[in-house]
TORMI-235686 format. One record per atom (N, C-alpha, C): residue in three letters; x, y, z. Coordinates in steps of 0.1 Angstrom, whole numbers, plus 5000, padded with zeros to 4 digits. Layout:
N
ALAXYZ...
//
This chain:
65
UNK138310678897UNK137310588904UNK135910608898UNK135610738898UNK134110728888UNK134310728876UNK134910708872UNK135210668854UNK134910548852UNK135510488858UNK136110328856UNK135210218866UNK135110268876UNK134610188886UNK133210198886UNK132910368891UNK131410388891UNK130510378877UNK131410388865UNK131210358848UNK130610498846UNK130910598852UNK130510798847UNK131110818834UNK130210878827UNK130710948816UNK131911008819UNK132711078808UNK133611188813UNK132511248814UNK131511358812UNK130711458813UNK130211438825UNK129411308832UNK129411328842UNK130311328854UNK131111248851UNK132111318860UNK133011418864UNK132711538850UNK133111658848UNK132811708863UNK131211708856UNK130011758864UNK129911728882UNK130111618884UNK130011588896UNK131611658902UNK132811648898UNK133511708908UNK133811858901UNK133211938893UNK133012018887UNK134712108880UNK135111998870UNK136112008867UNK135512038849UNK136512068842UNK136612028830UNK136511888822UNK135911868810UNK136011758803UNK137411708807UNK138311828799UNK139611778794UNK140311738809UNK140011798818UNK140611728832UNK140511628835UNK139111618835UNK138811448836UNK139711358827UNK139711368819UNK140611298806UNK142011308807UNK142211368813UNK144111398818UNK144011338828UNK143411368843UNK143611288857UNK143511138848UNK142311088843UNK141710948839UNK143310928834UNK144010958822UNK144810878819UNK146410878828UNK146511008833UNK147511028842UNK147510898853UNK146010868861UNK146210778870UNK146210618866UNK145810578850UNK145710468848UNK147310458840UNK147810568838UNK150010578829UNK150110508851UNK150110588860UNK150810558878UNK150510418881UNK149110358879UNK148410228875UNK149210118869UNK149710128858UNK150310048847UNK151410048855UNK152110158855UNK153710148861UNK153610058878UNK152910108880UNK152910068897UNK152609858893UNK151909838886UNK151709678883UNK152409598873UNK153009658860UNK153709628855UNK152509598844UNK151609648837UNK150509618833UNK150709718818UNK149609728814UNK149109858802UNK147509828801UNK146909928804UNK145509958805UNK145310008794UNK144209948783UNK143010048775UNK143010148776UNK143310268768UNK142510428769UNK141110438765UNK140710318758UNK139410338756UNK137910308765UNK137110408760UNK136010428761UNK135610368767UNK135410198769UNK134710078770UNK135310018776UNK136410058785UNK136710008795UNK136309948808UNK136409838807UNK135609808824UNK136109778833UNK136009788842UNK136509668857UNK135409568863UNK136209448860UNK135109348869UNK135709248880UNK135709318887UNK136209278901UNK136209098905UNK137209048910UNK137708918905UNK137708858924UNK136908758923UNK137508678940UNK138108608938UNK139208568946UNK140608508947UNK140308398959UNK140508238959UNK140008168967UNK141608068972UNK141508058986UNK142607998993UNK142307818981UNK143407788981UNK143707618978UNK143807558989UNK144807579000UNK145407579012UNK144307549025UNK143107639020UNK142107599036UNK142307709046UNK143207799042UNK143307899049UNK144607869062UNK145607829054UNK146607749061UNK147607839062UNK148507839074UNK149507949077UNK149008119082UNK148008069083UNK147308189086UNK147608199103
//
């Protein structure tokens, strides 16, 4: 979540949950290999990765609700 989301360095987010570089870089790709499988997807390993959060709008009018 601070990698990706909040955009932290690995180093800072070493730092902030007071882990190793290399941790960070194992959880980071460990949760985005659970990520991919869980959506049927394949995520970037790289650096430059971003998320930009997407709104999703009824056609319907909000029908069947």
């Amino acid at each position: 979540m601070l990698r990706l989301v909040e955009d932290l360095s690995v180093r800072d987010t070493a730092s902030a949950l007071r882990l190793s570089e290399g941790a960070v870089k194992r959880y980071t790709a460990d949760g985005l290999r659970r990520l991919d499988a869980a959506l049927g997807t394949t995520a970037s390993t790289d650096e430059t990765l971003r998320v930009t959060p997407t709104v999703t709008t009824s056609t319907d009018g909000g029908a069947g609700r």
